[in-house]
N, CA, C, O and CB atoms as a CASP TS submission, in Angstrom:
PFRMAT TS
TARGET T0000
AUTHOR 0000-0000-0000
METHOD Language model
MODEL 1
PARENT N/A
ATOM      1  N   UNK     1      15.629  -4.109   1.958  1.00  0.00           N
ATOM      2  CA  UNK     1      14.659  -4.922   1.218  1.00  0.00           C
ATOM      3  C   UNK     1      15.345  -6.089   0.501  1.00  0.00           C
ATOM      4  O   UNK     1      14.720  -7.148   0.440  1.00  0.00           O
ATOM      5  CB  UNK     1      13.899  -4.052   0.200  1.00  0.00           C
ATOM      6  N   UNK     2      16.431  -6.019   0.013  1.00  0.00           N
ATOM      7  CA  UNK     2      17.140  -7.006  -0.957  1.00  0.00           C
ATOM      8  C   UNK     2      17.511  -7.955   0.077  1.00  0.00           C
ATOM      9  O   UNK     2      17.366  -9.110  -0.322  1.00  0.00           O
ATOM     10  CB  UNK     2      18.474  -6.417  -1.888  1.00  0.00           C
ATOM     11  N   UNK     3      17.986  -7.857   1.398  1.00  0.00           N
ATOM     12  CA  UNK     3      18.451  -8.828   2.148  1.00  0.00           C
ATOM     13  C   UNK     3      17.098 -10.115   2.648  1.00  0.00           C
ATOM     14  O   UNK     3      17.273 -11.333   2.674  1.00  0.00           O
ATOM     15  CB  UNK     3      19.168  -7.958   3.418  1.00  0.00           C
ATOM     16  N   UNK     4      16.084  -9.535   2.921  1.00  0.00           N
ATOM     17  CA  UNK     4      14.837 -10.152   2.777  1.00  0.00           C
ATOM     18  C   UNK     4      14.139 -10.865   1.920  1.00  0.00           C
ATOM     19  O   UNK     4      13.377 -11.813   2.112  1.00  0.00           O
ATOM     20  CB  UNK     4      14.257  -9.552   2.890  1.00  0.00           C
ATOM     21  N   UNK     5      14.562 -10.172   0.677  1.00  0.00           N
ATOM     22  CA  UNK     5      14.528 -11.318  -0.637  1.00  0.00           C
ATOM     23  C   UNK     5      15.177 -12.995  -0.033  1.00  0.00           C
ATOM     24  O   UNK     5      14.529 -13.958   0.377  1.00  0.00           O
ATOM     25  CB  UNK     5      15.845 -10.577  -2.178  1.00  0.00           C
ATOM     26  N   UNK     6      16.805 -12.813  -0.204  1.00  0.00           N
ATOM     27  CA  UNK     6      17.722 -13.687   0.224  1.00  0.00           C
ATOM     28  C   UNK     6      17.566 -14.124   1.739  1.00  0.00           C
ATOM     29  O   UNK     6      18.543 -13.775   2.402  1.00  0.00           O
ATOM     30  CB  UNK     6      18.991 -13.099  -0.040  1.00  0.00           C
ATOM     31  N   UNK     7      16.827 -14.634   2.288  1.00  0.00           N
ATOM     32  CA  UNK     7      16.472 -14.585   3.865  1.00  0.00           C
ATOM     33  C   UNK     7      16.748 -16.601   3.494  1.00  0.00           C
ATOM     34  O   UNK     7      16.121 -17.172   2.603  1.00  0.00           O
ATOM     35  CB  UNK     7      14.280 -13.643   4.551  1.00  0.00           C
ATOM     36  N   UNK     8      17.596 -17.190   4.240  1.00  0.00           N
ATOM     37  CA  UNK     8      17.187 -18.546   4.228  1.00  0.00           C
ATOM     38  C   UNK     8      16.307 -19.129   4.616  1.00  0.00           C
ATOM     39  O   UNK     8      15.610 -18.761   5.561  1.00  0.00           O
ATOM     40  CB  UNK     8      17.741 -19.100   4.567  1.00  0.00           C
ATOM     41  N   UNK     9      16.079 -20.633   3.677  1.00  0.00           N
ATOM     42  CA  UNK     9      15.212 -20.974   4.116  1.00  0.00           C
ATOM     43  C   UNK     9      14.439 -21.382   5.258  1.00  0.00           C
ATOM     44  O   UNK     9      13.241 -21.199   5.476  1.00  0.00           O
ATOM     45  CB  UNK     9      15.260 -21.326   3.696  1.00  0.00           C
ATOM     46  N   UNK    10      15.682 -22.212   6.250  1.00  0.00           N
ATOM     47  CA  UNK    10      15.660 -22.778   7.558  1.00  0.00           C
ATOM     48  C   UNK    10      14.530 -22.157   8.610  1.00  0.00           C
ATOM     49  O   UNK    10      13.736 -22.722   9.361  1.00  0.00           O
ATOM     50  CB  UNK    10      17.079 -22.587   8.112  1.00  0.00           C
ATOM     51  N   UNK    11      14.831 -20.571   8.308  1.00  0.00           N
ATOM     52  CA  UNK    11      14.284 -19.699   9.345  1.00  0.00           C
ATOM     53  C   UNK    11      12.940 -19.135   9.199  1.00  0.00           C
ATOM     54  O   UNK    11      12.707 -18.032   8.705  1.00  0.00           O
ATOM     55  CB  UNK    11      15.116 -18.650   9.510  1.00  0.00           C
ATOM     56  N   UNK    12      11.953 -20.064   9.719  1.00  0.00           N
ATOM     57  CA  UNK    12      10.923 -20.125   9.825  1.00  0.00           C
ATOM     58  C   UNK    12       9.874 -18.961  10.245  1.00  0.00           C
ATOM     59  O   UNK    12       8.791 -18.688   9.727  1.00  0.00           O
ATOM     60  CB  UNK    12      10.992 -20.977  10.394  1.00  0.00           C
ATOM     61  N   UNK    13      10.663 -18.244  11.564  1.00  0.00           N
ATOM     62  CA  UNK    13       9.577 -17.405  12.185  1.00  0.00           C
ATOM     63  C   UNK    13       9.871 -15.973  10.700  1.00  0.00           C
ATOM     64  O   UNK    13       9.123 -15.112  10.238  1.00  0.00           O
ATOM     65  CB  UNK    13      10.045 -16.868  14.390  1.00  0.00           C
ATOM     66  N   UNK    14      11.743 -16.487  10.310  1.00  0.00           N
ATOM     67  CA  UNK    14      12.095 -14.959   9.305  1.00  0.00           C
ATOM     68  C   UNK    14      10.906 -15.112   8.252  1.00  0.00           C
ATOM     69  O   UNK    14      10.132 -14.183   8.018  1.00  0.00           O
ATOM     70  CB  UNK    14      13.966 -14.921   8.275  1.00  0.00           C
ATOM     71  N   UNK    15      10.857 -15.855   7.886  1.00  0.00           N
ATOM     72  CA  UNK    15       9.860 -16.172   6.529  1.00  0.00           C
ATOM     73  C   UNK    15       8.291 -15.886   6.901  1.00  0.00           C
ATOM     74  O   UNK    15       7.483 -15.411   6.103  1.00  0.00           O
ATOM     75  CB  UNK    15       9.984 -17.963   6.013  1.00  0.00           C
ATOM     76  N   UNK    16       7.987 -16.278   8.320  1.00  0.00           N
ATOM     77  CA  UNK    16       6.351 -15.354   8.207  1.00  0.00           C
ATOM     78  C   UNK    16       6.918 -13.431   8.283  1.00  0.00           C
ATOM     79  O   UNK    16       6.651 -12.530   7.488  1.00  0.00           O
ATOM     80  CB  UNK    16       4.946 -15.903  10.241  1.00  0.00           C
ATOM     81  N   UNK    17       7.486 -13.403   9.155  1.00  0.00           N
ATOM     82  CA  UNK    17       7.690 -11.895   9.387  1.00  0.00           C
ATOM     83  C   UNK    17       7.825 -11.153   8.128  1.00  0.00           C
ATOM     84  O   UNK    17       7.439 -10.017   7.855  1.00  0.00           O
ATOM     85  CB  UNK    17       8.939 -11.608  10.229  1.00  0.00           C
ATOM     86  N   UNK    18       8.653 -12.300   7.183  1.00  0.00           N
ATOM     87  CA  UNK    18       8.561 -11.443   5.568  1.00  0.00           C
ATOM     88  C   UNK    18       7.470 -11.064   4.951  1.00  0.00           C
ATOM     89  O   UNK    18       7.421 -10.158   4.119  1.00  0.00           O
ATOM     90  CB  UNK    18       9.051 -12.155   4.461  1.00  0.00           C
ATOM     91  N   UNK    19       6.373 -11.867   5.401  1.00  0.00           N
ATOM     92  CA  UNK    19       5.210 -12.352   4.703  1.00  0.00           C
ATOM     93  C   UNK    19       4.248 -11.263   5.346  1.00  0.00           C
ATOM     94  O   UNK    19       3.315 -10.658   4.816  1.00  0.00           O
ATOM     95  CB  UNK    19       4.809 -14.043   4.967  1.00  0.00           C
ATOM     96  N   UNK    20       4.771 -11.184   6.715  1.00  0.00           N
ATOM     97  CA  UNK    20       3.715 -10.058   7.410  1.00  0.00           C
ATOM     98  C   UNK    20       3.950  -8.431   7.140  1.00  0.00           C
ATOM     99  O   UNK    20       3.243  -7.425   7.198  1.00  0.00           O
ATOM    100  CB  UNK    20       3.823 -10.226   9.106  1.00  0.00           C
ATOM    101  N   UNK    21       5.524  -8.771   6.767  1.00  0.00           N
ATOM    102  CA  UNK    21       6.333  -7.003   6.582  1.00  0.00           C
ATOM    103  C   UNK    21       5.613  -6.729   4.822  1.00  0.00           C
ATOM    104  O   UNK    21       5.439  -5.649   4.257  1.00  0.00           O
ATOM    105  CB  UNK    21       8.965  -7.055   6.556  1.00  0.00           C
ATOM    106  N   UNK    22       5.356  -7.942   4.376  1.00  0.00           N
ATOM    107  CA  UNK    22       5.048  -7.673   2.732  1.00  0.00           C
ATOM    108  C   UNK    22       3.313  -7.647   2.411  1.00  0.00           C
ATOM    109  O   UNK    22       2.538  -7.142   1.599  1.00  0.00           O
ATOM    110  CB  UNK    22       5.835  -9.139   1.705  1.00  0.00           C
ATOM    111  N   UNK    23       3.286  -8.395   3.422  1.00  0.00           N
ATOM    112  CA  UNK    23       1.261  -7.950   3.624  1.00  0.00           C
ATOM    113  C   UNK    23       1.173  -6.361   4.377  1.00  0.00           C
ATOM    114  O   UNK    23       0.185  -5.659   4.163  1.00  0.00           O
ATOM    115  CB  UNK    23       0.149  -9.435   5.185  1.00  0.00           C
ATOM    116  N   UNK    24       1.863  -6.067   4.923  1.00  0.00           N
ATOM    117  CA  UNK    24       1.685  -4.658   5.680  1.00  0.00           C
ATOM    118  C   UNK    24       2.377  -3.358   4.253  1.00  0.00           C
ATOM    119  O   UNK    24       2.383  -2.127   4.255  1.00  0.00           O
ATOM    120  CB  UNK    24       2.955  -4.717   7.586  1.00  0.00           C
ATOM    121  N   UNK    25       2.719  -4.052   3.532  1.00  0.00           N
ATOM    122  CA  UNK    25       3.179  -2.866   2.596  1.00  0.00           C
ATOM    123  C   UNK    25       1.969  -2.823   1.439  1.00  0.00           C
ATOM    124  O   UNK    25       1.332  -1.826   1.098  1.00  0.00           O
ATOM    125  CB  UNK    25       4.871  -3.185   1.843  1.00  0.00           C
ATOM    126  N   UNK    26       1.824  -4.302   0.890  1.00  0.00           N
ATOM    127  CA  UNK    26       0.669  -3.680   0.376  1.00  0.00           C
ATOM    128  C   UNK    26      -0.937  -3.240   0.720  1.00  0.00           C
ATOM    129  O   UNK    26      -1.740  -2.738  -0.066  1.00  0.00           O
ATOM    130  CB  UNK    26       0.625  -4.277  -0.388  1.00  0.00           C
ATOM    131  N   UNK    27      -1.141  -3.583   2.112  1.00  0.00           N
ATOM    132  CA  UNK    27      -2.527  -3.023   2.423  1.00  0.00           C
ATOM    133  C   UNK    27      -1.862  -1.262   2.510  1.00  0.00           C
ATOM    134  O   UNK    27      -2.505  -0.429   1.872  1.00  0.00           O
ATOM    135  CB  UNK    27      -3.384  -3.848   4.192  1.00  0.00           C
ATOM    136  N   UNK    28      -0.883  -0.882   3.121  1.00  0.00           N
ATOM    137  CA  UNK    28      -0.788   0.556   3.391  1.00  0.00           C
ATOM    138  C   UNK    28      -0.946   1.218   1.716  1.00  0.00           C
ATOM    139  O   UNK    28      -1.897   1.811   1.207  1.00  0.00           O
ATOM    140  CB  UNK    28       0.861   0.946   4.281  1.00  0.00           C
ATOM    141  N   UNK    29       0.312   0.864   1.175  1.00  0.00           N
ATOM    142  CA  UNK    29      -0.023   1.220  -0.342  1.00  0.00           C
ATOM    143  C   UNK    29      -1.187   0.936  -1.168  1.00  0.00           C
ATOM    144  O   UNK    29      -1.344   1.533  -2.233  1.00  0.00           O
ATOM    145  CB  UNK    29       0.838   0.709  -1.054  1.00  0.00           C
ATOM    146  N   UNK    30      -1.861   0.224  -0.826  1.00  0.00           N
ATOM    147  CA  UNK    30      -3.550   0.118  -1.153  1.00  0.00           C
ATOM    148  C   UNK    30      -4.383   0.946  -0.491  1.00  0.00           C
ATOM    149  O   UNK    30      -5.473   1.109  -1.038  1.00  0.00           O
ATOM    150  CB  UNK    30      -4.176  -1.200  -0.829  1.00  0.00           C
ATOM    151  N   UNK    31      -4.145   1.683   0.812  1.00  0.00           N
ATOM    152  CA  UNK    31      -4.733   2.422   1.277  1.00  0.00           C
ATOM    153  C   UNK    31      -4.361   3.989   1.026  1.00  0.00           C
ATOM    154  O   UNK    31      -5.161   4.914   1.166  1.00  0.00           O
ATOM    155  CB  UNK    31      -4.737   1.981   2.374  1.00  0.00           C
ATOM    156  N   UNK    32      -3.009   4.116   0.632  1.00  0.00           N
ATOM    157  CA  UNK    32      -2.466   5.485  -0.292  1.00  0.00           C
ATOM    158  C   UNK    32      -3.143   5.914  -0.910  1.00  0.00           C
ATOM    159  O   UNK    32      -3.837   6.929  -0.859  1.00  0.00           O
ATOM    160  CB  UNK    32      -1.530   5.471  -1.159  1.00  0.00           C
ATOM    161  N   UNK    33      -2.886   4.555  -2.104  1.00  0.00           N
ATOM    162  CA  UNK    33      -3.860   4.778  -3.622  1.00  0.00           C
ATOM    163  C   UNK    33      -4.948   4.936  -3.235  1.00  0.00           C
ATOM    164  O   UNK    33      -5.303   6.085  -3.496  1.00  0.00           O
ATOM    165  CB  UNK    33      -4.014   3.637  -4.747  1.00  0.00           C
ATOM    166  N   UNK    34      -5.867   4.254  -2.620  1.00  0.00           N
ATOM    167  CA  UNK    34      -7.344   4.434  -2.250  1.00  0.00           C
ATOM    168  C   UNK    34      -7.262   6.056  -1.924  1.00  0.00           C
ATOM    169  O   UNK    34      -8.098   6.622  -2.627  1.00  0.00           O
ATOM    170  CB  UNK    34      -7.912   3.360  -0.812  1.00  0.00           C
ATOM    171  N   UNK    35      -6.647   6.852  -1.220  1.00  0.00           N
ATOM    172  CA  UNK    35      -6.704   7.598  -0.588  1.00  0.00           C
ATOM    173  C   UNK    35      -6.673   8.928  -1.619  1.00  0.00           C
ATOM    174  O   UNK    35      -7.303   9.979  -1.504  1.00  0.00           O
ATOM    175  CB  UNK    35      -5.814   7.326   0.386  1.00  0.00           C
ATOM    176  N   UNK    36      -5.648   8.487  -2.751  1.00  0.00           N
ATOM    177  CA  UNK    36      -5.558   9.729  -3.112  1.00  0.00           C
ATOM    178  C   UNK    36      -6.795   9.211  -4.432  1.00  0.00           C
ATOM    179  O   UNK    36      -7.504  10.178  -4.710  1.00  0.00           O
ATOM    180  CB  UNK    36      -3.774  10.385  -3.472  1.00  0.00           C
ATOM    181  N   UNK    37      -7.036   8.389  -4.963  1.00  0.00           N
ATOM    182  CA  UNK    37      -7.800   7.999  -5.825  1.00  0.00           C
ATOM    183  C   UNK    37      -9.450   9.216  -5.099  1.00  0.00           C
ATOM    184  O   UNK    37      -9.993  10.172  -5.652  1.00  0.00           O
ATOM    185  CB  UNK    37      -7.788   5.967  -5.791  1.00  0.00           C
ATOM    186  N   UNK    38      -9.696   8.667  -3.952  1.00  0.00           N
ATOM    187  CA  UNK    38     -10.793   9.634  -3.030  1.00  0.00           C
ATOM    188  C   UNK    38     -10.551  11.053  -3.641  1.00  0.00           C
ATOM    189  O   UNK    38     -11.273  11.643  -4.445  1.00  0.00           O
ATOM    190  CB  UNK    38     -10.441   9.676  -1.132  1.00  0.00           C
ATOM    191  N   UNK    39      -9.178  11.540  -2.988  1.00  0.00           N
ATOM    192  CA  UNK    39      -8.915  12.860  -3.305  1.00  0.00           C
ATOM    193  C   UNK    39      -9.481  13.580  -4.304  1.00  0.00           C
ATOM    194  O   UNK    39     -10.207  14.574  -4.285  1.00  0.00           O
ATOM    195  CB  UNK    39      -7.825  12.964  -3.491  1.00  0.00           C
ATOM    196  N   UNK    40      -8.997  12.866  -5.253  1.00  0.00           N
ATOM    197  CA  UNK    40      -8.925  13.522  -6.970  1.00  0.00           C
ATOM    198  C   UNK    40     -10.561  13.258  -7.179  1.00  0.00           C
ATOM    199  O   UNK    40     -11.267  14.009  -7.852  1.00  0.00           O
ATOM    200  CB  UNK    40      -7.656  12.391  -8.448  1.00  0.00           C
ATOM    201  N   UNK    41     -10.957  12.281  -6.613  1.00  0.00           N
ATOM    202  CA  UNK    41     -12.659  12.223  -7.172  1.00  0.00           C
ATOM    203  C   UNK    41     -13.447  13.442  -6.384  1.00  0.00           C
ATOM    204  O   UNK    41     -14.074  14.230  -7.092  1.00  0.00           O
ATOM    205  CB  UNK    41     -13.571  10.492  -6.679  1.00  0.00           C
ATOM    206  N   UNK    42     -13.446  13.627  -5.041  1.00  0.00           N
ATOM    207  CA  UNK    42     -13.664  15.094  -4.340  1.00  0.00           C
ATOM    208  C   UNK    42     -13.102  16.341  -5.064  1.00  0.00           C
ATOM    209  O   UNK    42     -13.767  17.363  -5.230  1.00  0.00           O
ATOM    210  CB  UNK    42     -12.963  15.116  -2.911  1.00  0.00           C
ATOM    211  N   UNK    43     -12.152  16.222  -5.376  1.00  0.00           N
ATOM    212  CA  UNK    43     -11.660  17.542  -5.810  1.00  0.00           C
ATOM    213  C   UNK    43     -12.420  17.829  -7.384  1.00  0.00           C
ATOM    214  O   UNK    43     -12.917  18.881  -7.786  1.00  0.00           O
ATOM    215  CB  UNK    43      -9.830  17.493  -5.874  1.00  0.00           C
ATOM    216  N   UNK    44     -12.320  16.597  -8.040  1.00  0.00           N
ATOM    217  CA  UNK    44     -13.135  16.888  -9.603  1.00  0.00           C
ATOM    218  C   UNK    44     -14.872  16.969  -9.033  1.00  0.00           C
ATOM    219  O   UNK    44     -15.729  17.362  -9.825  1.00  0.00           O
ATOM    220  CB  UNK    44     -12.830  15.156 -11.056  1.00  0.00           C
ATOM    221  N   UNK    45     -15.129  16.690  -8.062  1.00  0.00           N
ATOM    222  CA  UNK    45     -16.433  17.156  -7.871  1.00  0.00           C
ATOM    223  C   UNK    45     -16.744  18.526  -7.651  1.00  0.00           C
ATOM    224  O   UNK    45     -17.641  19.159  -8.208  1.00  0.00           O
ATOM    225  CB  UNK    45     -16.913  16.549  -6.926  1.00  0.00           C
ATOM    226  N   UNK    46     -15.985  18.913  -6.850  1.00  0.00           N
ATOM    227  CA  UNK    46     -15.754  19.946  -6.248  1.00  0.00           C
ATOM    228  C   UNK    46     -15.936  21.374  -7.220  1.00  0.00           C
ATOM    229  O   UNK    46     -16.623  22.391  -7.320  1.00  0.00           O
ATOM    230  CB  UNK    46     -14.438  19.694  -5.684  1.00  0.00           C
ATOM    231  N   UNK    47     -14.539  20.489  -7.985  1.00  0.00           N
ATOM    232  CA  UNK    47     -14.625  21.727  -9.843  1.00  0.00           C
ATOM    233  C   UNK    47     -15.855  21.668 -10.339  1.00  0.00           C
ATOM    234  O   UNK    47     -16.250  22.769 -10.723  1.00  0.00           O
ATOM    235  CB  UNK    47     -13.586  21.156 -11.520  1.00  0.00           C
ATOM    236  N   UNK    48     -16.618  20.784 -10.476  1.00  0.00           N
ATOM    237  CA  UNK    48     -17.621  20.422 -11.648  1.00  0.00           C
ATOM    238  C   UNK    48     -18.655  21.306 -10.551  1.00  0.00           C
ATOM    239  O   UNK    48     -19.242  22.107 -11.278  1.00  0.00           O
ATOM    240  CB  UNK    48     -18.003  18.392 -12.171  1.00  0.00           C
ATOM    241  N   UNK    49     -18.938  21.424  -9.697  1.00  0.00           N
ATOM    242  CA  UNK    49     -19.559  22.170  -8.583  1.00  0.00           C
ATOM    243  C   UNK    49     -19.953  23.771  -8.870  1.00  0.00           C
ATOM    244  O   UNK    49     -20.954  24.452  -9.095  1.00  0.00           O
ATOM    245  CB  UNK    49     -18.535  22.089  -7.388  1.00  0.00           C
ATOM    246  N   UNK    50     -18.056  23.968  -8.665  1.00  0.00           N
ATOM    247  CA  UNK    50     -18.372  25.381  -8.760  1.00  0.00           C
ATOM    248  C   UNK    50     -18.710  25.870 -10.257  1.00  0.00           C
ATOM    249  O   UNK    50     -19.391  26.855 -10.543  1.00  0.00           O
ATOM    250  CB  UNK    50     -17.165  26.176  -8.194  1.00  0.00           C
ATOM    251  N   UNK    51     -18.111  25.002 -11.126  1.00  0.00           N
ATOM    252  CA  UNK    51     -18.578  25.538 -12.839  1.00  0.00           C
ATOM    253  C   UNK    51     -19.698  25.385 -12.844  1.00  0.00           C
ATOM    254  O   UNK    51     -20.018  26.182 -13.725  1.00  0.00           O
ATOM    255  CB  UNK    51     -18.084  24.810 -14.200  1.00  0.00           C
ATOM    256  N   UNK    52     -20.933  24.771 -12.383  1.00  0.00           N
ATOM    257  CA  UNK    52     -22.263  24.665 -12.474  1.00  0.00           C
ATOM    258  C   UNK    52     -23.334  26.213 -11.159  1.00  0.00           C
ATOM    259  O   UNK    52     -24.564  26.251 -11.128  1.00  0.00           O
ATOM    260  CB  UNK    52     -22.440  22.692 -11.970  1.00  0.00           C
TER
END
């Protein structure tokens, strides 16, 4: 990851690929969080369920 930081400038196609490797990290990690955010809301339903 640190070498990608430091990527020169010159290199054009390196600099989208950064851009595409750093858009692909945060949709996945947006889709984690989404994911477990889901979880925990099913599962507290779930509780509130059976206590009722």
């Amino acid at each position: 990851m640190i070498d990608i930081a430091y990527a020169p400038v010159e290199t054009v196609p390196g600099i989208l690929q950064t851009i595409l490797v750093c858009a692909a990290v945060v949709v996945l990690s947006g889709f984690v969080v989404w994911l477990i955010v889901k979880a925990r809301k099913d599962r507290v339903k779930s509780e509130t369920n059976k206590e009722n």
